[in-house]
C-alpha positions in Angstrom: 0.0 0.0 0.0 1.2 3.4 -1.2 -0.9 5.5 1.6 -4.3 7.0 1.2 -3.0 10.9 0.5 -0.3 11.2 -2.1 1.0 14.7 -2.5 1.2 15.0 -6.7 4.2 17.9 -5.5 5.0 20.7 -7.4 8.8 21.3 -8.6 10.0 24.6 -7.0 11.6 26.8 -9.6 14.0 30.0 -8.7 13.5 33.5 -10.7 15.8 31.8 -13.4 13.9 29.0 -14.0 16.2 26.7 -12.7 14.8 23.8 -10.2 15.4 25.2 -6.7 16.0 21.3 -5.1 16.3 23.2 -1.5 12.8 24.7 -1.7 11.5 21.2 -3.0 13.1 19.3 0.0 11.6 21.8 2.5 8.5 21.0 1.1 8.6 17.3 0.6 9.4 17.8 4.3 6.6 19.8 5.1 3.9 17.8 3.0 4.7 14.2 5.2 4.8 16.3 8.5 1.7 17.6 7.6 -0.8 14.4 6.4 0.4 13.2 3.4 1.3 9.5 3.2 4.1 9.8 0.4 5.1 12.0 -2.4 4.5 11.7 -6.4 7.1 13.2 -7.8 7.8 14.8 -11.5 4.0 14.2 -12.2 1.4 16.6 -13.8 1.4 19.0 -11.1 5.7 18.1 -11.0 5.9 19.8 -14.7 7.6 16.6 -16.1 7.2 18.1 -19.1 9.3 20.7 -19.3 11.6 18.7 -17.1 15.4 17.8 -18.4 16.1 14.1 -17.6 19.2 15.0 -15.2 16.7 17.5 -13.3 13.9 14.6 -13.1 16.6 12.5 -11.7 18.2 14.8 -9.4 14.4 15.3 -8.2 14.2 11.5 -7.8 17.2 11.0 -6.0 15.4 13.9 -3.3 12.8 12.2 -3.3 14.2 9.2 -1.9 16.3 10.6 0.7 13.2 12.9 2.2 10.9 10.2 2.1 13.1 6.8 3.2 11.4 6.0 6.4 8.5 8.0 6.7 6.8 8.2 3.5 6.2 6.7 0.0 7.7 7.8 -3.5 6.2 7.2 -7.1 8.2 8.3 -9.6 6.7 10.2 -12.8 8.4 8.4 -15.5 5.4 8.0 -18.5 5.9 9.5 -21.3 5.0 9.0 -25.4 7.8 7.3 -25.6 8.3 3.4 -24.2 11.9 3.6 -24.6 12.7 6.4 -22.7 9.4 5.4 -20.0 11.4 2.0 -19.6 15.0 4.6 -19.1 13.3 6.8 -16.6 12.0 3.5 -15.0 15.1 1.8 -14.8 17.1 4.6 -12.9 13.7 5.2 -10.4 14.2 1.7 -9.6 17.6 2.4 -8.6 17.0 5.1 -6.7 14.2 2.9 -4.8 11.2 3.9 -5.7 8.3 2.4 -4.3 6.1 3.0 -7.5 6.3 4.5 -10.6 3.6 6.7 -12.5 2.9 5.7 -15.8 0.7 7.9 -17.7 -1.0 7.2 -21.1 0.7 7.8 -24.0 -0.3 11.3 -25.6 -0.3 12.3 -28.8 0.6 9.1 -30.4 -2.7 8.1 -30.1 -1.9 4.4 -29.8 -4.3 2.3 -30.7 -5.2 -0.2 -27.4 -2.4 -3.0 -28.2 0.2 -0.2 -28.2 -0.6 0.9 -25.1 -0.6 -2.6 -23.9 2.9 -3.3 -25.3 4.1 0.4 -23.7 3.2 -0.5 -20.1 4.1 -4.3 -20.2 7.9 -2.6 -21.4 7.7 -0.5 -18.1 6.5 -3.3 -15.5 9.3 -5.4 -17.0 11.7 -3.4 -15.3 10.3 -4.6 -12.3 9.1 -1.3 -10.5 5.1 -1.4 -9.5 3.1 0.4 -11.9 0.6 2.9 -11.3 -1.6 3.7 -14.8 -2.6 7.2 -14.7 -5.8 7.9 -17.2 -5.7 11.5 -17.7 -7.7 12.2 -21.1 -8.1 16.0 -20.4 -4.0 15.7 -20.9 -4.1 13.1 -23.4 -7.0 13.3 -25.6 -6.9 9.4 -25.3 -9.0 7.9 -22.4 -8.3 4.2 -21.2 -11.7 2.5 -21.6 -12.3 0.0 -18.3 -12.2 -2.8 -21.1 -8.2 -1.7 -21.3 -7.5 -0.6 -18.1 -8.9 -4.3 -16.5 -6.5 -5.9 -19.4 -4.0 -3.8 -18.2 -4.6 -5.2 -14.8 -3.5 -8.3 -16.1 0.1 -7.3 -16.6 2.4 -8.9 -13.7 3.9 -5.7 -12.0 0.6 -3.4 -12.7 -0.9 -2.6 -9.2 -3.0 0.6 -9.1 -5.0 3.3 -11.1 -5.3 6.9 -10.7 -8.2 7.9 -12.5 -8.6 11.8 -13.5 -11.5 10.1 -15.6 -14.7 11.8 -13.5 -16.6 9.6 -15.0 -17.6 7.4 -12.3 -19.7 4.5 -14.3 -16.7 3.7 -15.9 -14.7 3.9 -12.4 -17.3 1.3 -11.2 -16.7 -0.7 -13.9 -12.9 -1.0 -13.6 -13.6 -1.9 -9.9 -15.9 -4.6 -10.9 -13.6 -5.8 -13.6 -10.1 -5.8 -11.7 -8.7 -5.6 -8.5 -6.5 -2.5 -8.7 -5.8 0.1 -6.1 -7.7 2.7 -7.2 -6.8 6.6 -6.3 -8.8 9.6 -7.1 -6.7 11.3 -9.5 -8.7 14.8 -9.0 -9.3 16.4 -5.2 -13.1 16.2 -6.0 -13.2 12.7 -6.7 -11.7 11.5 -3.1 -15.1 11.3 -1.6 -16.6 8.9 -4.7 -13.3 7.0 -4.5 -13.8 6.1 -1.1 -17.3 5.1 -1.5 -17.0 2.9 -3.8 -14.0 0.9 -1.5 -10.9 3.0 -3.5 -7.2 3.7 -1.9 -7.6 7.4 -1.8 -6.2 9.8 -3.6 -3.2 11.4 -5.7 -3.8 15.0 -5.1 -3.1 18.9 -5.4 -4.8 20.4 -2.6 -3.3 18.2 0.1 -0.6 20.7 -0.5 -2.8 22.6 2.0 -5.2 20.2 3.3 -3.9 16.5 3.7 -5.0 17.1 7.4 -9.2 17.5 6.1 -8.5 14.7 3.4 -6.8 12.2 5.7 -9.9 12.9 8.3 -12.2 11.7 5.1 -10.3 8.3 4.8 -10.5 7.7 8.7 -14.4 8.2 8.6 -15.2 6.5 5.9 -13.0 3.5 7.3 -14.8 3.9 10.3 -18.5 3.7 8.4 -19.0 7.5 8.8 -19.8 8.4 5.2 -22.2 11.4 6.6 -19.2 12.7 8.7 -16.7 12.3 5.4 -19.1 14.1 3.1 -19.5 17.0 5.2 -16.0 17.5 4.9 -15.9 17.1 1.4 -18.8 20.0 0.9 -16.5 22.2 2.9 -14.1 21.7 0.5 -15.6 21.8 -2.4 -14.5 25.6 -3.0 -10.9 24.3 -2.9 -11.2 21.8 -4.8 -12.5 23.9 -7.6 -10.5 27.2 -6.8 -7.6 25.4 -7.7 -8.0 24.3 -11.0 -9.3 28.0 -12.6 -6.8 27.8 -14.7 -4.4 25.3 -15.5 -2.6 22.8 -13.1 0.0 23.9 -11.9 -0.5 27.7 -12.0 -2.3 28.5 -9.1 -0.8 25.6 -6.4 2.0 27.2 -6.7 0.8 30.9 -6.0 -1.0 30.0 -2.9 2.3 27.9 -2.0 3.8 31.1 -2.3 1.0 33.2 -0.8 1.0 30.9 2.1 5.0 30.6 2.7 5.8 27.0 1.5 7.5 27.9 -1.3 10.0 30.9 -1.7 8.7 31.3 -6.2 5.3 30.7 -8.4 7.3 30.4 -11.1 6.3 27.8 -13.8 8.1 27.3 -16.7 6.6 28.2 -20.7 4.9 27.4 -22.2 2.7 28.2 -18.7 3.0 31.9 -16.8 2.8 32.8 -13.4 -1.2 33.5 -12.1 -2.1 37.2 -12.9 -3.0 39.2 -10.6 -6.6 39.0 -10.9 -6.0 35.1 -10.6 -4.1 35.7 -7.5 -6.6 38.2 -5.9 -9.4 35.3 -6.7 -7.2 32.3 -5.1 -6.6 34.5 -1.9 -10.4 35.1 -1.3 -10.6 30.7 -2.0 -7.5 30.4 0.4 -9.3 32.6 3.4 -12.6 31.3 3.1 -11.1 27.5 3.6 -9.0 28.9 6.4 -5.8 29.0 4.8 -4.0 31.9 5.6 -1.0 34.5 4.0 2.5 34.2 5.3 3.0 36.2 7.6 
């Protein structure tokens, strides 16, 4: 088991643009003292991307030495490209990592027996392989058809699904028996209803505390208790996401201290001002307050 809150962290750049691997420590730091279970690293929110290999590495190797001991690391290492997946896998594994994240391939397009070739490459290496279906990224989504074939593959252990579309969910749960984790904040509360791990997540930047508090009640049959806490949220989980991941979890890291620099690399820009006076009023009305 990989926890119940994974923290999908963001990559810390200086003014330069360079990774700022001191700033991303403090924070990996910060995120398991604070309720997350373990660290994704050099995912969506990471800006693989735009990511060198040697910097995706470096990250890696961080990783590693934060978590070792008191946390779990998944290592983003999908790409549209199974050779260099399999590469990035390869030197994950060496660096220990628990998991690695293994998005679909975008803009190939591959037709279902590519896909199925591409991640039986990357569980060859021998690392446990979480699928991440992500069609909002990809303009490909994994049917549950796929995704329970998928299952099949020795080495593939988990799902997160940034799919909202939760008949299709349910029919991957009936069809398999892979972890499943909410791969956006608002579908923790579905996830856990439906018997899922948790969730891979932005917003438990801020409130792994509230989201870990959802998994305990649920676990203890409080559904009624967990929902109320999901409907608190619910501005959060939205305010986030008004423009594009990663833009404004890493203004209100900034707002809020955790980070010393918003800045995201091009082809995204920093949150305007107007974005930032909108995710401040989302911030205080959830509690989450300015550094000082």
């Amino acid at each position: 088991m990989l926890g119940a809150v994974l923290t999908a962290a963001v990559t810390p750049f200086d003014d330069a643009g360079g990774v700022d691997e001191a700033a991303y420590r403090g924070l990996v730091q910060r995120l398991l003292a604070t309720g997350s279970d373990g660290i994704v690293v050099a995912g969506t929110t990471g800006e693989a991307s735009t990511l060198s290999d040697l910097e995706r590495i470096a990250l890696f190797q961080a990783t590693r030495e934060e978590t070792r001991g008191v946390g779990t690391m998944v290592a983003g290492t999908g790409s549209n490209d199974t050779a260099h997946s399999v590469h990035l896998t390869e030197i994950a594994g060496e660096i220990g990592a628990d998991a690695v994240l293994v998005v679909t391939p975008y803009y190939n397009k591959p037709p279902p027996e590519g896909i199925r070739r591409h991640v039986a490459a990357i569980a060859a290496v021998g690392v446990p392989v979480v699928l991440y279906n992500i069609p909002g990224r990809t303009a490909l989504n994994m049917s549950p058809a796929l995704i329970a074939d998928l299952a099949r593959i020795p080495g593939v252990v988990a799902l997160k699904q940034a799919n909202e579309d939760l008949t299709e969910l349910r029919a991957v749960r009936e069809a398999c028996d892979l972890i499943i984790y909410a791969g956006n904040d608002d579908m923790l509360m579905p996830v856990l209803e439906m018997g899922g791990a948790g969730v891979i997540s932005v917003a438990a930047h801020l409130v792994a505390d509230r989201m870990q508090e959802m998994v305990s009640l649920v676990g203890g049959g409080d559904i009624a208790g967990a929902r109320d806490i999901d409907a608190s949220l619910a501005g959060l989980w939205t305010g986030l996401f008004d423009v594009t991941n990663p833009i404004l979890i890493k203004a209100a890291l900034t707002m809020t201290g955790m980070i010393p620099c918003d800045e995201v690399r091009l082809p995204l820009v920093r949150a305007t001002d107007a974005e930032r006076e909108r995710l401040g009023a989302v911030l205080a009305a959830h509690g989450i307050g300015a550094a000082a």
